[in-house]
C-alpha positions in Angstrom: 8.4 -1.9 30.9 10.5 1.1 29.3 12.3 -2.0 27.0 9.1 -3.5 26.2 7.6 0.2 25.2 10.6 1.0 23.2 10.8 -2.4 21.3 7.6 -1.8 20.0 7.7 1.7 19.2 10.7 0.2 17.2 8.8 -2.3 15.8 6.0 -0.4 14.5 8.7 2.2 13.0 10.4 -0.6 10.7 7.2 -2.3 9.7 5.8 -0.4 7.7 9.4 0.3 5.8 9.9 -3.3 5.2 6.0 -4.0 4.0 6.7 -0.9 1.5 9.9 -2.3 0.2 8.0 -6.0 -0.5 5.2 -4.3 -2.2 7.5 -2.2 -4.4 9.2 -5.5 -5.7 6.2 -6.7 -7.2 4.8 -4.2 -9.3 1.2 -4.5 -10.7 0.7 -6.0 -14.1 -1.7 -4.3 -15.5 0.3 -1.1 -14.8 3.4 -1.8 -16.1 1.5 -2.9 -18.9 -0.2 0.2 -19.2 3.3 1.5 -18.8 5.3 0.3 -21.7 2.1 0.7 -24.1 3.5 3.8 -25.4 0.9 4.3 -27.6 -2.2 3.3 -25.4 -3.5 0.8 -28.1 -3.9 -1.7 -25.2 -0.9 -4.1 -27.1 2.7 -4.2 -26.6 5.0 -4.1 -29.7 8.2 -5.8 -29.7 9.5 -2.5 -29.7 7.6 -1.3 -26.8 8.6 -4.4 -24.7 12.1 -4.1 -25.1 12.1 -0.3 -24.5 15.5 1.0 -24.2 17.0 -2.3 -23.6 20.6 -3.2 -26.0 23.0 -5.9 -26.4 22.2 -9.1 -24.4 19.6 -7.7 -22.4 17.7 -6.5 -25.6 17.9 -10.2 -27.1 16.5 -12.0 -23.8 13.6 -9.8 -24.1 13.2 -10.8 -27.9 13.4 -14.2 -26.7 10.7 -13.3 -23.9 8.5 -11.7 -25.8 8.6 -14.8 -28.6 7.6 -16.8 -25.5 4.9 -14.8 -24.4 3.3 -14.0 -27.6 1.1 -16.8 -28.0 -1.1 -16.0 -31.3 2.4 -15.1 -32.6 0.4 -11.7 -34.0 3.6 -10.2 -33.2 1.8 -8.0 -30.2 1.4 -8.5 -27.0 -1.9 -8.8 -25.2 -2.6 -8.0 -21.5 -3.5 -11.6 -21.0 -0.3 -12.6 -22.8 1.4 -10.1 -20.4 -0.2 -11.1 -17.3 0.4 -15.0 -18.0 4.5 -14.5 -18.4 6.6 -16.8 -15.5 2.9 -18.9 -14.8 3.6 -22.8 -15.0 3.4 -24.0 -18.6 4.9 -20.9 -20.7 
């Protein structure tokens, strides 16, 4: 019975650690939208998307960005955001 008790305590220790972790890998869009809109105008700039990005990892988000902007208005859109890695980009 003291195995059984001590399993769960142990259980209900590491659960919430490893729910916490999962939800931290998937961040919400709308806030790190809101968090690389420097300028709150509620659109990304190329600049604002790559941030401090350089070299190779600066040109992959060029190339992302490109991808994503869909009215090619050179911004980005929160639905432009949001829609990035769906099925048909």
């Amino acid at each position: 019975m003291k195995k059984f008790l001590a399993l769960l305590l142990v259980a209900g220790v590491c659960s919430p650690g490893i729910l916490s972790a999962q939800e931290k890998k998937k961040p919400d869009p709308e806030a790190q939208f809101a968090k690389l809109d420097k300028n709150s105008d509620k659109k990304l700039s190329l600049e604002e998307y790559k941030g401090k990005r350089t070299g190779d990892k600066a040109t992959k988000a060029e190339e992302q960005f490109k991808k994503m902007d869909k009215d090619s208005d050179g911004s980005l859109t929160l639905e432009e955001f949001k829609a990035r890695g769906k099925k048909g980009q």
